[in-house]
N, C-alpha and C positions, 0 to 999 in steps of 0.2 A: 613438535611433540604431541602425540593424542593426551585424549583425556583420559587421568589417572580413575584407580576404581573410584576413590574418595570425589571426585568432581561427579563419575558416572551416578553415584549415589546421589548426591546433589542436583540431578538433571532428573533423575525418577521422583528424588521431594517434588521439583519445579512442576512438572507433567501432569502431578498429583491436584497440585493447589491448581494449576489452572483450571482442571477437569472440576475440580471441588468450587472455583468461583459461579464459572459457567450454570453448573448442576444447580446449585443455590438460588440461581433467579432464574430458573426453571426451561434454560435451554434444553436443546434439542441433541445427541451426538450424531454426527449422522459420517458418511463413508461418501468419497465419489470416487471415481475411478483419476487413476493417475493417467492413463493411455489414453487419448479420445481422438476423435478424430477434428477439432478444432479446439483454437486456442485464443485467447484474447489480442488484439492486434495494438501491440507498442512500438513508439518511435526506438526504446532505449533499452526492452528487454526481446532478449531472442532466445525463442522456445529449441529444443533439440527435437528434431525428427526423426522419424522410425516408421520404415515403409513393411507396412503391413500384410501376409499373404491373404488374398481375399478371393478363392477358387486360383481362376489361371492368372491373375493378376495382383499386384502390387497395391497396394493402400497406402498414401498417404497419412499418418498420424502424426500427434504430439503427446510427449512427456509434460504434462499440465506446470505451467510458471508459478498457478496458483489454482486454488481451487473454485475460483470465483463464480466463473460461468457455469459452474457443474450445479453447483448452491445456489444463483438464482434463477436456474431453471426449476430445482427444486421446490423453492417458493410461486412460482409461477404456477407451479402443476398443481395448486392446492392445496402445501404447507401453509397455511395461511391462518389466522384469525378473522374473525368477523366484529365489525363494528369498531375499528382502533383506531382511533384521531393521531393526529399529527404528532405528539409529544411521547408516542408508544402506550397511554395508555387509554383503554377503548372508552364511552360514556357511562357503562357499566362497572368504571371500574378495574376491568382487567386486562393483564400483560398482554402488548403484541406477541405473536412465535418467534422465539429465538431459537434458532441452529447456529449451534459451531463445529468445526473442525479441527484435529491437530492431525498434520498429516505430514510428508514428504514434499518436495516442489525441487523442480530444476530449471536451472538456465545456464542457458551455454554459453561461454568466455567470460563467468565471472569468477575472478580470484583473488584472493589477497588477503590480509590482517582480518578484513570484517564479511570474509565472501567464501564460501566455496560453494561450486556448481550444484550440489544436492543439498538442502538446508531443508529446515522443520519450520515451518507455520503453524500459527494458530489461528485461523478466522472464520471470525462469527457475523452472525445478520440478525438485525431483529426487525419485524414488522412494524410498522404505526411510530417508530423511533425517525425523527427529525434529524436538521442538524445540530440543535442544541443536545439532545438526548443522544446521537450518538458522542460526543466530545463528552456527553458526562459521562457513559458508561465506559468510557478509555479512561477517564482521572478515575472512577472506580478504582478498575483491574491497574491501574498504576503505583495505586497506594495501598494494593491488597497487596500485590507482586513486589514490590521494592518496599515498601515502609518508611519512604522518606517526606513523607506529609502530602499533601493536594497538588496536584498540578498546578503551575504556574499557567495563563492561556496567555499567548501573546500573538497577534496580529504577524501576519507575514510582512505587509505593509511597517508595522512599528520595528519588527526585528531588523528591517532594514536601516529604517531610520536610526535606529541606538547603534549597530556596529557597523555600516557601510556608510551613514551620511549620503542617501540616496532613497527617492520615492521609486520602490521597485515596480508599481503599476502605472507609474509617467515616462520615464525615462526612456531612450532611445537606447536603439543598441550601440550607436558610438559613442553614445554619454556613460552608457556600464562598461564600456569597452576601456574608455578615457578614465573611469574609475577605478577596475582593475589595474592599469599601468601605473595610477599614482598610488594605491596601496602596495603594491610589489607583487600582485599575484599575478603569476606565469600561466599563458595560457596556450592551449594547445594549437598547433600549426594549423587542423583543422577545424578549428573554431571562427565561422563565418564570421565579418561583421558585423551583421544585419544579424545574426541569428540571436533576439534579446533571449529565447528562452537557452541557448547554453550558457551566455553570460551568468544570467541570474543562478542559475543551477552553478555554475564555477563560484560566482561571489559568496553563493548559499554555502556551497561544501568550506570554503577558504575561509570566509570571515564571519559567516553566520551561523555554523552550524557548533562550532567550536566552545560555545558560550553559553549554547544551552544544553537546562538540565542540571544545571549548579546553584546549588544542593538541592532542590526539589526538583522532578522530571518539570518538561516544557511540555504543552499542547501547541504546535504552530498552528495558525488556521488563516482563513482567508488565502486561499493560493488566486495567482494570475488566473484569470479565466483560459489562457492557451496550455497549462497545462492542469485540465478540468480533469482527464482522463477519464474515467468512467461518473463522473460527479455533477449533480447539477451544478447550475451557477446562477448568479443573481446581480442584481445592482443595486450599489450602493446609496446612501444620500446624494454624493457628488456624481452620480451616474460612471463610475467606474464596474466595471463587469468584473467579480469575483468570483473564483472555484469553491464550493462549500466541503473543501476537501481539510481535513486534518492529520498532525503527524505528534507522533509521539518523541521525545527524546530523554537523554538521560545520561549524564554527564559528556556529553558530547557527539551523545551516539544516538540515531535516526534507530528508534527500534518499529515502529508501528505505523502506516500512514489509514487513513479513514476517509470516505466519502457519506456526503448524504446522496446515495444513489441515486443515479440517473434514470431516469423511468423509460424517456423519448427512444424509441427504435429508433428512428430518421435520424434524430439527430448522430446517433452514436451510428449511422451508416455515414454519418457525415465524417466525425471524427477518426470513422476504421481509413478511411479514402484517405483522411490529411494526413493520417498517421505514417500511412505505406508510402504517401507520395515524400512526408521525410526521409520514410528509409531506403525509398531507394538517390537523393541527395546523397544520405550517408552512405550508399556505396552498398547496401546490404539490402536482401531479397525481399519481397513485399510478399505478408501473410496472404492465406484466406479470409474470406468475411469470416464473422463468427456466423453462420446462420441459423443457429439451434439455438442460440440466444438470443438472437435478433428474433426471430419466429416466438419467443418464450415471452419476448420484451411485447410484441404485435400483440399477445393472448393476453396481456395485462401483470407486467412485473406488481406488486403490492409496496405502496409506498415502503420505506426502509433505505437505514443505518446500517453500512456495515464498516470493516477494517481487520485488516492482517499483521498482525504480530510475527516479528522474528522471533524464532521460541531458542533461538542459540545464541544472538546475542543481548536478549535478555540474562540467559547465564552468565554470558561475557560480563556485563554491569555487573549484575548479584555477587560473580566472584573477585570481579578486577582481572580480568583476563582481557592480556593486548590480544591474543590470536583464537581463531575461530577454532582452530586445530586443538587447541585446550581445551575444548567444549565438547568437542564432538567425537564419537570412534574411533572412524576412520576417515581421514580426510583421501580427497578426489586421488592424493597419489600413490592411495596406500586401500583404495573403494576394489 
């Protein structure tokens, strides 16, 4: 079933306040283009292609996953502040530059209760914002947007320990493998031995994700450094290597994830190579580099916090709605 006029009205309140949170601590709105000619390179999302006429020849493009790469080339080219330390705010005193986005995003073969292939984002960047600073400015926008008191912040590390009885940054992948079997969760045929980071993402969705966000949203933080994805990382007291990556949740439901971005070109030339050389493991085609990011990254990305919000199943929560298709116009079968 789409979304009745009553929920559509209630999606134009949501669009409002978010523009009205944003606007308030003095971002930026800014537009990229959805078509471009590269895309961010994931092991587990795949962008949709559209070969472009360009004179007598064909073009390569993508339909953007997210707006990411668009936005911090933006900040790259001089959206920038001057003077902003660490914590987002400069010595003087004032706010790093914050740009956000609410825009369109797709990706291809994703469907289901909490998925359809074209969905709404909202995601912002601020300058001079850390990793502490971006996690506060998502328990902000969490408790402006839901009204259900301060984010909970819980350790990815602890959230293991409370519902898997498992250190998820020790453990071997036949120790999560051998934990999966004794809890009951069923795993997929192609789910490697060795591969710890599907387990952990299996155990994550099966017994960990279920639990938070009741009654106040969860911040999860600290991820595995192997899935950093665009995010620094660090180590810990114990010398455990940590992702400084953040997620948002709420009543159950993964709505937001955050990085304190990654600045290293090299490195993320590192990460686009591991990434392709997983996907083609998984049987599926290996991207391009991004190079317009990598070249944006070489020119000096500006320290910064950013993260992407799902902006429909944030309605989902606001309303109690099990399906996406509640939320939205017109779903993928009816687009």
């Amino acid at each position: 079933m789409d979304a009745s006029l009553s929920t559509l009205r209630r999606r134009a309140q949501l669009l409002h306040r978010l523009r009205a949170f944003f606007d308030g601590r003095g971002f930026i709105e800014v537009s990229t283009p959805l078509l471009s000619a590269e895309t961010t390179v994931d092991r587990h999302i795949d962008p949709v292609a559209v070969d472009w006429p360009e004179g007598h020849a064909m073009r390569r493009m993508f339909l953007q996953t997210s707006p990411e790469a668009a936005m911090k080339r933006l900040l790259a080219d001089g959206l920038r502040d001057s003077g902003v330390s660490g914590s987002g705010i400069s010595d003087s005193g004032a706010v790093g530059l914050g740009i956000y986005q609410i825009c369109p995003a797709v990706r291809r073969g994703e469907r289901g209760p909490r998925h359809n292939p074209e969905f709404t984002i909202c995601e912002w960047y601020r300058t001079g914002d850390d990793y502490a600073a971006g996690i506060a400015l998502l328990s902000e926008l969490a408790q402006a947007m839901l009204g259900r008191g301060p984010a909970e912040r819980l350790s990815y590390q602890e959230a293991f320990a409370r519902h898997v009885g498992i250190d998820p940054h020790r453990a071997t992948g036949a120790e999560l493998a051998a934990t999966a079997r004794r809890l009951g969760v069923v795993a997929p045929e192609s789910l490697a031995p060795d591969d710890r980071d599907g387990w952990l993402e299996l155990l994550l969705a099966e017994r960990v994700e279920p639990h938070l966000g009741h009654p106040a949203p969860t911040i999860l933080y600290d991820y595995p450094a192997s899935q950093a994805m665009l995010a620094q990382t660090r180590r810990d007291a114990d010398g455990v290597e940590l992702a400084e990556r953040f997620e948002l949740y709420a009543g159950g439901v993964e709505l937001a994830n955050g990085y304190h971005e990654l600045l290293d070109a090299a490195e993320l030339r590192r990460r686009t190579a591991r990434a392709n050389e997983q996907r083609r493991t998984d049987g599926k085609q290996p991207l391009p580099e991004p190079t317009r990011l990598l070249a944006a990254m070489d020119a000096g990305l500006p320290p910064c916090s950013g993260c992407a919000l799902g902006v429909d199943r944030l309605l989902m929560v606001t309303l109690g709605a099990e399906r996406i298709d509640q939320v939205i116009p017109l779903p993928i079968e009816r687009a």
